[in-house]
Backbone as ProteinMPNN parsed JSONL, in Angstrom:
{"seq_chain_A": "XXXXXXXXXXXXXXXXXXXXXXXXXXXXXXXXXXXXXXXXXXXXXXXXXXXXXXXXXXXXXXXXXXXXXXXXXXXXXXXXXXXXXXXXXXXXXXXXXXXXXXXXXXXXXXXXXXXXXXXXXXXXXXXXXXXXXXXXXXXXXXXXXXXXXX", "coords_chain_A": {"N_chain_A": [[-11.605, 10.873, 21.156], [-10.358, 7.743, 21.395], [-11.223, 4.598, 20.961], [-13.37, 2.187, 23.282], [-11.017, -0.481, 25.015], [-12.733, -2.724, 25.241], [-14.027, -2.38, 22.935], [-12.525, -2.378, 21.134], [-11.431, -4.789, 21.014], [-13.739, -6.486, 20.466], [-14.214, -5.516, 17.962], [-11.569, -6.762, 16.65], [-12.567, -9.365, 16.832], [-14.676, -9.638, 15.432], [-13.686, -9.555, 12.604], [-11.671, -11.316, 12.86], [-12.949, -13.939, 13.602], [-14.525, -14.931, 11.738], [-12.552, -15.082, 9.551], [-10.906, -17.61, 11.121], [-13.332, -19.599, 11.277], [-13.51, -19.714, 7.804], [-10.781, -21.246, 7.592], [-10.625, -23.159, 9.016], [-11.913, -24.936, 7.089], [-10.369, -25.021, 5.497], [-8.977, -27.602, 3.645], [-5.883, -29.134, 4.012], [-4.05, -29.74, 2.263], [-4.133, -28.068, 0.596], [-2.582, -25.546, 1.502], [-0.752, -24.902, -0.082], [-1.328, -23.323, -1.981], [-1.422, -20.739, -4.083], [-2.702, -17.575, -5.811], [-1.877, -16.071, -7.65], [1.674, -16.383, -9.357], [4.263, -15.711, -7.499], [3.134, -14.427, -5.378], [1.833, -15.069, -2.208], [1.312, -17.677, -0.244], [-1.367, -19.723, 0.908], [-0.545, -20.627, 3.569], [1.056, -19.322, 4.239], [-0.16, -16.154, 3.846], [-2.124, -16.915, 5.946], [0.057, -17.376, 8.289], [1.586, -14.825, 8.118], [-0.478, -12.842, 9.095], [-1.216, -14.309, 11.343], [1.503, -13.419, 12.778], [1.381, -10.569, 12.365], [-0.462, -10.128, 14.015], [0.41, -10.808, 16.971], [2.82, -9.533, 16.482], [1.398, -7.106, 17.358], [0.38, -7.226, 19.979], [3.097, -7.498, 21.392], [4.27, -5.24, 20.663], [2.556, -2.996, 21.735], [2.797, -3.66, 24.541], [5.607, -2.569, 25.029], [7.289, -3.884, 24.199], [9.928, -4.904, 22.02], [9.272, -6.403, 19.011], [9.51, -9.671, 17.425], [9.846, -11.608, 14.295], [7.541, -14.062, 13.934], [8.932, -17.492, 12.723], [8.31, -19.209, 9.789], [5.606, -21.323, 9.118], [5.857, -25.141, 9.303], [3.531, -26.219, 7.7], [0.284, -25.851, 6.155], [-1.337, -27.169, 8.145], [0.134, -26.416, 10.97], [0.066, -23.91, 10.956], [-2.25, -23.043, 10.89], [-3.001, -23.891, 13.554], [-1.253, -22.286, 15.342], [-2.374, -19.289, 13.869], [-4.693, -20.12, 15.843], [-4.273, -19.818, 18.384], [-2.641, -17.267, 18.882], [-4.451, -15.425, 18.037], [-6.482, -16.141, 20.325], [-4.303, -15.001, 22.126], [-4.112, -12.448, 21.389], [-6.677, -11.299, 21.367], [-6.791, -11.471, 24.049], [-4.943, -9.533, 24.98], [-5.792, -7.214, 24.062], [-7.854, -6.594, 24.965], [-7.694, -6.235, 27.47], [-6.264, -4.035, 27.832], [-5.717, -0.602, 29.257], [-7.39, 2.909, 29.325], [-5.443, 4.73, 29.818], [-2.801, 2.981, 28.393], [-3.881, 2.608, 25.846], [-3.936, 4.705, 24.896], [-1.314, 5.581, 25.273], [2.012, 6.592, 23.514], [4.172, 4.495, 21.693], [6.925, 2.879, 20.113], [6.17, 1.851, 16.933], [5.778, -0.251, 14.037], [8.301, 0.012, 11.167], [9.543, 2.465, 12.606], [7.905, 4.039, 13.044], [6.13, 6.259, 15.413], [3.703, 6.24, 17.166], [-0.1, 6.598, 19.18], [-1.052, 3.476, 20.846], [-3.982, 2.881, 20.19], [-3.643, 3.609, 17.798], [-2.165, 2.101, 16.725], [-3.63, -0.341, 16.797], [-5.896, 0.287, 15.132], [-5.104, -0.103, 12.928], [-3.899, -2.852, 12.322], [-6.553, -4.029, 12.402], [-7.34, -2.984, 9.874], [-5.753, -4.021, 8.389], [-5.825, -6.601, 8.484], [-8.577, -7.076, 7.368], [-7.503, -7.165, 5.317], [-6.077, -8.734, 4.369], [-7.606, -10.665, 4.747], [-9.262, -10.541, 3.362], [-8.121, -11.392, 0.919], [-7.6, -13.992, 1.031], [-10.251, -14.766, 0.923], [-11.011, -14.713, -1.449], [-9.104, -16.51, -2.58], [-10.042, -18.464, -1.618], [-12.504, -19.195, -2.664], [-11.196, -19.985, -5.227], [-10.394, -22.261, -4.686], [-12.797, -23.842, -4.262], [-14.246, -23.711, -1.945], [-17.232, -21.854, -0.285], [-16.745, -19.073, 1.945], [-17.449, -17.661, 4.778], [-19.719, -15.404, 5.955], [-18.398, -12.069, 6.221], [-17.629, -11.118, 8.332], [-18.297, -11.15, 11.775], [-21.209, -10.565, 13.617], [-21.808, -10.156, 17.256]], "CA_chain_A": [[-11.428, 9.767, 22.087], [-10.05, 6.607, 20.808], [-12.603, 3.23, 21.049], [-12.586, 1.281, 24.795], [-10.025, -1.995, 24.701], [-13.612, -3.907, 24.891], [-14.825, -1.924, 21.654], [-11.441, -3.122, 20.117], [-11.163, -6.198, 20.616], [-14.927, -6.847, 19.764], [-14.005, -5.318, 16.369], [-10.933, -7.786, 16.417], [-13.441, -10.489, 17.048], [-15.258, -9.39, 14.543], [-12.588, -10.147, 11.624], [-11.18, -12.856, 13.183], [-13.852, -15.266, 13.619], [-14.797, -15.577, 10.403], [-11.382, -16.101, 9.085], [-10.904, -18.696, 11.47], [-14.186, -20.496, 10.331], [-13.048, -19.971, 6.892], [-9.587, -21.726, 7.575], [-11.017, -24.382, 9.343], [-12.735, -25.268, 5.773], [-9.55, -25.199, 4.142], [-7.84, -29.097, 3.328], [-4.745, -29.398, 4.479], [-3.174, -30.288, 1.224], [-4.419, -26.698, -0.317], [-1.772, -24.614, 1.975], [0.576, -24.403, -0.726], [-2.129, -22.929, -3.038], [-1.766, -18.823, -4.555], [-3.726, -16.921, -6.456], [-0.989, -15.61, -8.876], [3.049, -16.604, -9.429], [4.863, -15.151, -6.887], [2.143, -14.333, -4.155], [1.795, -15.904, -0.556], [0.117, -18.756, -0.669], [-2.256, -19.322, 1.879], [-0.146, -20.94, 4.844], [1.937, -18.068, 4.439], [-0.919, -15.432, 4.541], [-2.024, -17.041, 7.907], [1.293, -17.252, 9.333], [1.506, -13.512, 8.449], [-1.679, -12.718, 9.725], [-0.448, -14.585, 13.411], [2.795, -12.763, 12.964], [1.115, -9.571, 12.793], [-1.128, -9.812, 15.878], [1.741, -11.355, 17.658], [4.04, -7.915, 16.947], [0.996, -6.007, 17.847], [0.727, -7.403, 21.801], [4.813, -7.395, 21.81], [4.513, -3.409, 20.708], [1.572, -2.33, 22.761], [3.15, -3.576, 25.855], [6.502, -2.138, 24.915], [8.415, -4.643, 23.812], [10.125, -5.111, 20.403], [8.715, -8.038, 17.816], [10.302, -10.333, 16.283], [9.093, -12.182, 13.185], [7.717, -15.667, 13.924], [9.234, -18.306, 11.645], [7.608, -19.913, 8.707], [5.167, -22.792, 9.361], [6.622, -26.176, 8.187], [3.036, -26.435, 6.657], [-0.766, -25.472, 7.076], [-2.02, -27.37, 9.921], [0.506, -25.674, 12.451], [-0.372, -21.948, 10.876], [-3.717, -23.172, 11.666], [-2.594, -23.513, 15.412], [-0.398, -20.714, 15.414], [-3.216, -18.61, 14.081], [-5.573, -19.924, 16.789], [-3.367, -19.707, 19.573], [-2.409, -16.143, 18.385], [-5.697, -14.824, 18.246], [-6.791, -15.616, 21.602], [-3.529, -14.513, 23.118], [-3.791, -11.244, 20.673], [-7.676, -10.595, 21.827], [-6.831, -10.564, 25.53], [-4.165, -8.575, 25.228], [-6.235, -5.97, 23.675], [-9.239, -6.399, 25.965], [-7.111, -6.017, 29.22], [-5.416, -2.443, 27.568], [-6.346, 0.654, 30.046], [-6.63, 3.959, 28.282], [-3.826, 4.95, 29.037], [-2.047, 2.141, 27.329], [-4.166, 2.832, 24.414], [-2.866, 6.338, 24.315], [0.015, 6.006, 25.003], [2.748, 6.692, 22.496], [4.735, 3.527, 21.032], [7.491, 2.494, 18.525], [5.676, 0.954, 15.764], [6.565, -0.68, 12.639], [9.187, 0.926, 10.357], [9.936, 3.271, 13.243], [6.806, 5.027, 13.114], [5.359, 6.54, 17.112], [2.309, 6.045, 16.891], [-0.934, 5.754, 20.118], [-1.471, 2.066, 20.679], [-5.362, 2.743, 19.28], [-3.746, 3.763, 16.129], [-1.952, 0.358, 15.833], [-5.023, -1.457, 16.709], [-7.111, 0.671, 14.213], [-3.938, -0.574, 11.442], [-4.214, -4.361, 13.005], [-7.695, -4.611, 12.053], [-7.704, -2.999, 8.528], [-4.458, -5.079, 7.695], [-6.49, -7.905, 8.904], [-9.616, -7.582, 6.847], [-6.931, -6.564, 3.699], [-5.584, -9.939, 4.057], [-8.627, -11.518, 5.219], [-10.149, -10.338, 1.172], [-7.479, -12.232, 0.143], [-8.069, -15.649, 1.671], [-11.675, -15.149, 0.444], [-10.829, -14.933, -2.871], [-8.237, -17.531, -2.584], [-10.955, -20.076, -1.048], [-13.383, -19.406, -3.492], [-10.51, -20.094, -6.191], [-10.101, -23.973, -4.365], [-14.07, -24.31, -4.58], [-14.924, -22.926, -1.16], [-17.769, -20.805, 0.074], [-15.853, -18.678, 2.986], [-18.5, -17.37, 5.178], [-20.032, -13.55, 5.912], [-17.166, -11.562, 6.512], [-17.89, -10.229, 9.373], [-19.321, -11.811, 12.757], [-21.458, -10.025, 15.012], [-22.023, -10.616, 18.195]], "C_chain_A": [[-11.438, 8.454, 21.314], [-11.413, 5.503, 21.479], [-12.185, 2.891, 22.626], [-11.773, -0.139, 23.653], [-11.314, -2.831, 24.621], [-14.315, -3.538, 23.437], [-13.66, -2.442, 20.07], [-10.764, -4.459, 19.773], [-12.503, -6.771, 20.506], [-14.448, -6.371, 18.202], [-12.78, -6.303, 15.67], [-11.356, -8.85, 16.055], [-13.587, -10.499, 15.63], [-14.932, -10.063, 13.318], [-12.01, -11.366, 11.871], [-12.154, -14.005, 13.031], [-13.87, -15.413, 12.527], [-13.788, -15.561, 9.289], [-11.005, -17.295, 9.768], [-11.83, -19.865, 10.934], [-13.517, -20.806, 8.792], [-11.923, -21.156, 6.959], [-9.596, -22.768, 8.261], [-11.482, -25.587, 8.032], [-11.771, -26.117, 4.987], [-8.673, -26.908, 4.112], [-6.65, -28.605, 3.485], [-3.761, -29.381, 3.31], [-2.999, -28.69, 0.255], [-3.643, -25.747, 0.557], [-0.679, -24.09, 1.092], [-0.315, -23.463, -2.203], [-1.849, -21.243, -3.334], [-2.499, -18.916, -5.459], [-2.893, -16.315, -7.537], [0.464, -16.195, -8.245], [2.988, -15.122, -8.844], [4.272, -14.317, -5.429], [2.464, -15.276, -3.486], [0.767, -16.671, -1.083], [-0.789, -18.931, 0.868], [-1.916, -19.503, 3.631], [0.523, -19.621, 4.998], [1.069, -16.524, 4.533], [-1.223, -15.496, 5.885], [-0.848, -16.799, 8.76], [1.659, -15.605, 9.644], [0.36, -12.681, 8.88], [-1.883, -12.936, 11.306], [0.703, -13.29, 13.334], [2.606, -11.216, 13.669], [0.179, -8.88, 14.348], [-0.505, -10.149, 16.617], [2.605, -10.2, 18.059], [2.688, -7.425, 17.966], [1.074, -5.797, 19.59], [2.098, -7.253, 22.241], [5.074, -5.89, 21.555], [3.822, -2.788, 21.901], [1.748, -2.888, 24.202], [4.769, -3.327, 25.923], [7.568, -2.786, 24.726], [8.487, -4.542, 21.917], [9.64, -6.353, 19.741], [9.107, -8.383, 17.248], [9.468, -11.006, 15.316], [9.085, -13.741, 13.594], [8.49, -16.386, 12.54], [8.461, -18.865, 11.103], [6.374, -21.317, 9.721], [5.67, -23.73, 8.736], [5.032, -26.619, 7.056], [1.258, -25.952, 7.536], [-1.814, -25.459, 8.374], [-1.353, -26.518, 11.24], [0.256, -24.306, 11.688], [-1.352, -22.165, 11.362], [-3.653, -23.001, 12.939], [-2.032, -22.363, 15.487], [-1.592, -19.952, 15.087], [-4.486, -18.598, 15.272], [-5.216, -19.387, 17.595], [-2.901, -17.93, 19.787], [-3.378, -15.184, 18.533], [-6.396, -14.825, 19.422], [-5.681, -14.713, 22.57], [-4.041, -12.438, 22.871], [-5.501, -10.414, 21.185], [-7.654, -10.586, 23.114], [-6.155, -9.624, 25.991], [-4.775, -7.128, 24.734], [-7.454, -5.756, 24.236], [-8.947, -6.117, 27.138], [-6.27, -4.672, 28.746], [-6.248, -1.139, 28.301], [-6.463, 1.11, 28.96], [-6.421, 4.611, 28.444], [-2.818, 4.805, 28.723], [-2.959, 2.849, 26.12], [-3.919, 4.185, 23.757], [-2.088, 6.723, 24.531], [1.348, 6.01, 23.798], [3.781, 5.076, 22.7], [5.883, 3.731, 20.064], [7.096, 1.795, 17.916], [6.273, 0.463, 14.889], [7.642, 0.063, 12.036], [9.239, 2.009, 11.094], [9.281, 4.614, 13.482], [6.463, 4.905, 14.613], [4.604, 6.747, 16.474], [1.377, 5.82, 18.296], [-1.158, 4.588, 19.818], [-3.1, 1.528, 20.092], [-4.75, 3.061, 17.66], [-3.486, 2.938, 15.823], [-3.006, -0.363, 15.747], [-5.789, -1.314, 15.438], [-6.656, 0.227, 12.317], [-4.233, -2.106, 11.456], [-5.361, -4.531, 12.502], [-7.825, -4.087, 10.768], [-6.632, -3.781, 7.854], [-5.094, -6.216, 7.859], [-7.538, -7.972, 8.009], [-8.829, -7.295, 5.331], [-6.666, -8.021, 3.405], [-6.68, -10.897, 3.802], [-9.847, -11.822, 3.321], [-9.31, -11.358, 0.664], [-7.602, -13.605, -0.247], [-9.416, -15.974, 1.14], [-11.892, -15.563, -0.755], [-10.445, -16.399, -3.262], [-9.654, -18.882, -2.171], [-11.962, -20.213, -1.935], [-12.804, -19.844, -4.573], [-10.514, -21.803, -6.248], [-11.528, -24.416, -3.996], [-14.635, -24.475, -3.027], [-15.95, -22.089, -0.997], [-17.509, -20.155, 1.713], [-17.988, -17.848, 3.862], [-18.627, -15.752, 5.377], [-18.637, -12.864, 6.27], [-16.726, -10.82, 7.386], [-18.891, -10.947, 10.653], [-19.466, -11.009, 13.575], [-21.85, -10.675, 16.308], [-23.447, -11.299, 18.714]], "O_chain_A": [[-12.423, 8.112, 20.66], [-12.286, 5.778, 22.303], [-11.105, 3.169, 23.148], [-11.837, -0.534, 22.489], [-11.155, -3.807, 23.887], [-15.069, -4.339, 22.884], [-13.802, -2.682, 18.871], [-10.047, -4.958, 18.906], [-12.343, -7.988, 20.422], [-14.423, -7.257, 17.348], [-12.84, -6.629, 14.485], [-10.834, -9.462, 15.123], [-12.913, -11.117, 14.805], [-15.628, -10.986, 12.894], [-11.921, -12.305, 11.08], [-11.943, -14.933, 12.25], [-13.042, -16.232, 12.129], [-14.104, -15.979, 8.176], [-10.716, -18.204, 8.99], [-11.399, -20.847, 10.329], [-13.06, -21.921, 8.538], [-12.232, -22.134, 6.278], [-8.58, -23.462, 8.222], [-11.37, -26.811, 8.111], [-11.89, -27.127, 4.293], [-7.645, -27.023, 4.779], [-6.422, -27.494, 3.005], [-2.624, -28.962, 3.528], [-2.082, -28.334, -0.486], [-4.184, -24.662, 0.343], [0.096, -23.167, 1.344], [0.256, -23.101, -3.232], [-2.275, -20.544, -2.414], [-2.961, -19.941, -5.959], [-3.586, -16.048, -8.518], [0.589, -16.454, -7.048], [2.392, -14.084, -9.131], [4.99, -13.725, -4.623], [3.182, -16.211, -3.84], [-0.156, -16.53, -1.885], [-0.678, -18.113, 1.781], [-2.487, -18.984, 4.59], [0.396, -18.966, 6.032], [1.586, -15.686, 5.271], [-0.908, -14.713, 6.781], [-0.841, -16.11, 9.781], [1.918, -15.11, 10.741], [0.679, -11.493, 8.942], [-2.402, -12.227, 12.169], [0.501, -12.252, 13.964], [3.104, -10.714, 14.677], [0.16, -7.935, 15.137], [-0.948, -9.567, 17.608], [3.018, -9.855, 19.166], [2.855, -7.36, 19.184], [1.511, -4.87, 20.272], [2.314, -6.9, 23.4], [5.987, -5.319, 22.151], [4.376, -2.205, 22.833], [0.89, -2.602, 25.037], [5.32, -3.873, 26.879], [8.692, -2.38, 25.022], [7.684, -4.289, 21.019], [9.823, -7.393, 20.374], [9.35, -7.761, 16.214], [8.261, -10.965, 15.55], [10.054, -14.499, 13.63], [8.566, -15.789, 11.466], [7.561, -19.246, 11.851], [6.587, -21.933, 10.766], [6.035, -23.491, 7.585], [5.17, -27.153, 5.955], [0.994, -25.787, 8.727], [-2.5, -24.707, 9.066], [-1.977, -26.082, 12.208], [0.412, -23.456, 12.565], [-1.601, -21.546, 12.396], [-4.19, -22.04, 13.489], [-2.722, -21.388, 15.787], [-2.192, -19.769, 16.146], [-5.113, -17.596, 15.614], [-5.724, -18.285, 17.8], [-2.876, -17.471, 20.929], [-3.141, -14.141, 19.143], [-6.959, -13.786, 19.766], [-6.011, -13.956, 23.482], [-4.214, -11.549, 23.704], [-5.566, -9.195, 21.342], [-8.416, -9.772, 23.637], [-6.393, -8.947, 26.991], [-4.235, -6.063, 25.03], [-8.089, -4.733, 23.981], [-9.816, -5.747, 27.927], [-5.48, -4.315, 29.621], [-7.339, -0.776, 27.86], [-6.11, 0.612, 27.891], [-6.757, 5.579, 27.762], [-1.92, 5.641, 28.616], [-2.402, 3.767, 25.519], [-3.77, 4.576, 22.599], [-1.733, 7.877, 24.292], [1.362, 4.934, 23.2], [4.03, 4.657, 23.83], [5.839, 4.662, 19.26], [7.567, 0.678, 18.131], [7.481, 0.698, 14.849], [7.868, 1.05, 12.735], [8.965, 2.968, 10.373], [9.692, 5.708, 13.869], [6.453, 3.799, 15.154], [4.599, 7.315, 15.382], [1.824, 4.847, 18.904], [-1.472, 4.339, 18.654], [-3.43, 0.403, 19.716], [-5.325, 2.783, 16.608], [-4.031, 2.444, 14.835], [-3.327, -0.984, 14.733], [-6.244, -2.239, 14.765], [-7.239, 0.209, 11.233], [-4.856, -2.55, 10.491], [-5.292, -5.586, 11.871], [-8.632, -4.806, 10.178], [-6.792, -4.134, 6.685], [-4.692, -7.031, 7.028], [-7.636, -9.137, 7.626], [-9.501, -7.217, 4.303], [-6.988, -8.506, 2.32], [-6.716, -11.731, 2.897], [-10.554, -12.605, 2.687], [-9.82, -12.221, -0.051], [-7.679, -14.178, -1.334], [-9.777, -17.128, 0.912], [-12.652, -16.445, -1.154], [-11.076, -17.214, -3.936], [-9.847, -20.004, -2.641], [-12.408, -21.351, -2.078], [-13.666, -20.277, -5.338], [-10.592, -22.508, -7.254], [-11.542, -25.464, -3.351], [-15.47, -25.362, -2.853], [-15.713, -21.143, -1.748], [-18.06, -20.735, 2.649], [-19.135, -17.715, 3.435], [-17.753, -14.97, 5.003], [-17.796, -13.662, 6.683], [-15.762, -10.055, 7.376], [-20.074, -11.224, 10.453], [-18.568, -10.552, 14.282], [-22.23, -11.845, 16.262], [-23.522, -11.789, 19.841]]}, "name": "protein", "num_of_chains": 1, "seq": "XXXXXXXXXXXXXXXXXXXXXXXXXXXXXXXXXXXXXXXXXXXXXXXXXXXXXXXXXXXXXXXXXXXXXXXXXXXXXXXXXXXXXXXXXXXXXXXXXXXXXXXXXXXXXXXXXXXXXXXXXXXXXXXXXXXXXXXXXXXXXXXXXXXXXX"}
Protein backbone atom coordinates (compact mmCIF):
# COMPACT_ATOMS: atom_id res chain seq x y z
CA UNK A 1 0.00 0.00 0.00
CA UNK A 2 1.39 3.14 -1.32
CA UNK A 3 1.73 6.33 1.44
CA UNK A 4 -1.80 8.57 1.98
CA UNK A 5 -1.71 12.00 -0.37
CA UNK A 6 -1.33 13.67 3.33
CA UNK A 7 1.84 11.35 4.03
CA UNK A 8 3.09 12.65 0.57
CA UNK A 9 2.84 15.77 0.54
CA UNK A 10 4.15 16.08 4.21
CA UNK A 11 7.28 14.35 2.81
CA UNK A 12 7.11 17.03 -0.08
CA UNK A 13 7.00 19.59 2.64
CA UNK A 14 9.58 18.17 4.09
CA UNK A 15 12.24 18.87 1.15
CA UNK A 16 10.78 21.79 0.10
CA UNK A 17 10.86 24.03 2.94
CA UNK A 18 14.17 24.02 3.53
CA UNK A 19 15.15 24.67 0.02
CA UNK A 20 12.96 27.48 -0.02
CA UNK A 21 14.61 28.95 3.21
CA UNK A 22 17.84 28.23 1.65
CA UNK A 23 16.94 30.27 -1.59
CA UNK A 24 15.58 32.95 0.19
CA UNK A 25 19.38 33.42 1.53
CA UNK A 26 20.64 33.45 -1.82
CA UNK A 27 21.60 37.38 -3.37
CA UNK A 28 20.15 37.99 -6.28
CA UNK A 29 23.27 38.72 -8.17
CA UNK A 30 24.62 34.94 -7.33
CA UNK A 31 21.87 33.24 -9.82
CA UNK A 32 24.27 32.98 -12.47
CA UNK A 33 26.73 31.14 -10.15
CA UNK A 34 27.83 26.96 -10.93
CA UNK A 35 29.76 24.77 -9.33
CA UNK A 36 31.73 23.47 -12.40
CA UNK A 37 31.92 24.70 -16.41
CA UNK A 38 29.08 23.59 -18.00
CA UNK A 39 26.60 22.80 -15.04
CA UNK A 40 23.22 24.63 -14.18
CA UNK A 41 23.76 27.34 -12.35
CA UNK A 42 21.55 27.94 -9.67
CA UNK A 43 18.53 29.94 -11.32
CA UNK A 44 18.45 27.19 -13.60
CA UNK A 45 18.43 24.38 -10.92
CA UNK A 46 15.36 26.17 -9.34
CA UNK A 47 13.60 26.73 -12.45
CA UNK A 48 14.12 22.96 -12.99
CA UNK A 49 13.14 22.05 -9.73
CA UNK A 50 9.52 24.29 -10.41
CA UNK A 51 9.44 22.67 -13.79
CA UNK A 52 9.52 19.36 -12.34
CA UNK A 53 6.73 19.69 -9.74
CA UNK A 54 4.79 21.57 -12.28
CA UNK A 55 4.94 18.26 -14.85
CA UNK A 56 4.21 16.22 -11.85
CA UNK A 57 0.45 17.91 -11.04
CA UNK A 58 -0.01 18.19 -15.09
CA UNK A 59 0.76 14.11 -15.16
CA UNK A 60 -1.04 13.00 -12.07
CA UNK A 61 -4.17 14.60 -13.20
CA UNK A 62 -3.73 13.33 -16.72
CA UNK A 63 -2.63 15.87 -18.59
CA UNK A 64 0.59 16.18 -20.65
CA UNK A 65 3.57 18.78 -19.38
CA UNK A 66 5.11 21.05 -20.99
CA UNK A 67 8.48 22.55 -20.04
CA UNK A 68 8.20 25.98 -18.38
CA UNK A 69 10.53 28.53 -19.99
CA UNK A 70 13.76 29.77 -18.62
CA UNK A 71 13.63 32.52 -15.95
CA UNK A 72 14.93 35.89 -17.32
CA UNK A 73 16.87 35.77 -13.93
CA UNK A 74 16.79 34.58 -10.17
CA UNK A 75 14.28 36.61 -8.48
CA UNK A 76 11.34 35.30 -10.79
CA UNK A 77 12.67 31.41 -10.33
CA UNK A 78 12.37 32.45 -6.85
CA UNK A 79 8.57 33.17 -7.50
CA UNK A 80 8.07 30.55 -9.85
CA UNK A 81 9.52 28.15 -7.34
CA UNK A 82 7.22 29.51 -4.61
CA UNK A 83 4.20 29.67 -6.49
CA UNK A 84 4.95 26.10 -7.79
CA UNK A 85 5.34 24.54 -4.63
CA UNK A 86 2.21 25.52 -3.11
CA UNK A 87 0.25 24.78 -6.23
CA UNK A 88 2.41 21.31 -6.45
CA UNK A 89 1.64 20.49 -2.51
CA UNK A 90 -2.12 20.82 -2.92
CA UNK A 91 -2.30 19.00 -5.72
CA UNK A 92 -0.76 16.14 -4.00
CA UNK A 93 -2.65 16.54 -0.73
CA UNK A 94 -6.15 16.57 -2.49
CA UNK A 95 -5.01 13.01 -4.58
CA UNK A 96 -7.64 10.06 -3.56
CA UNK A 97 -6.15 6.61 -3.68
CA UNK A 98 -7.30 5.89 -6.43
CA UNK A 99 -5.55 8.67 -8.23
CA UNK A 100 -2.50 7.60 -6.50
CA UNK A 101 -2.85 4.19 -8.02
CA UNK A 102 -3.82 4.78 -10.77
CA UNK A 103 -1.70 4.09 -13.82
CA UNK A 104 -0.19 7.26 -15.77
CA UNK A 105 2.07 8.28 -18.73
CA UNK A 106 5.14 9.46 -17.15
CA UNK A 107 8.28 10.89 -18.30
CA UNK A 108 10.11 9.30 -21.26
CA UNK A 109 6.96 7.25 -21.81
CA UNK A 110 7.28 5.28 -18.83
CA UNK A 111 3.35 3.99 -17.02
CA UNK A 112 3.95 4.25 -14.00
CA UNK A 113 1.14 4.57 -10.39
CA UNK A 114 0.97 8.25 -9.57
CA UNK A 115 2.73 7.19 -5.91
CA UNK A 116 5.58 6.03 -7.94
CA UNK A 117 5.97 9.52 -9.55
CA UNK A 118 5.61 11.18 -6.29
CA UNK A 119 8.12 8.71 -4.64
CA UNK A 120 10.62 9.95 -8.03
CA UNK A 121 9.44 13.82 -7.35
CA UNK A 122 10.79 13.75 -3.99
CA UNK A 123 14.14 11.86 -4.49
CA UNK A 124 14.78 14.09 -7.68
CA UNK A 125 14.06 16.85 -5.35
CA UNK A 126 16.42 16.15 -2.51
CA UNK A 127 19.15 15.07 -5.60
CA UNK A 128 18.94 18.55 -6.69
CA UNK A 129 18.27 20.00 -3.44
CA UNK A 130 22.34 18.39 -2.47
CA UNK A 131 23.23 20.38 -5.13
CA UNK A 132 22.08 23.86 -4.15
CA UNK A 133 23.65 23.01 -0.75
CA UNK A 134 26.82 22.59 -1.99
CA UNK A 135 26.48 25.38 -4.37
CA UNK A 136 25.48 27.84 -1.34
CA UNK A 137 28.11 26.80 0.74
CA UNK A 138 30.53 27.47 -2.38
CA UNK A 139 29.01 31.50 -2.33
CA UNK A 140 29.70 31.54 1.59
CA UNK A 141 26.28 30.38 2.75
CA UNK A 142 25.19 28.17 5.59
CA UNK A 143 21.91 26.43 3.90
CA UNK A 144 19.92 25.12 6.70
CA UNK A 145 19.02 21.27 8.07
CA UNK A 146 17.94 19.54 5.18
CA UNK A 147 15.07 18.40 6.15
CA UNK A 148 12.01 20.14 8.06
CA UNK A 149 9.86 18.40 10.33
CA UNK A 150 6.82 19.20 11.29
Amino acid sequence: MPNTATEYAQAFMMHRAPLLELLEKIPADKGRFTAWEGGRSITELVDHLASTANSFGVMATGGKPERLPPSPDFPAALERIRTVSEKAHSTIAALSEAQLTSEIQAFGGRTMPVYRLLDFLIQHQAHHKGQLWVMARMIGLEPPMFVKFE
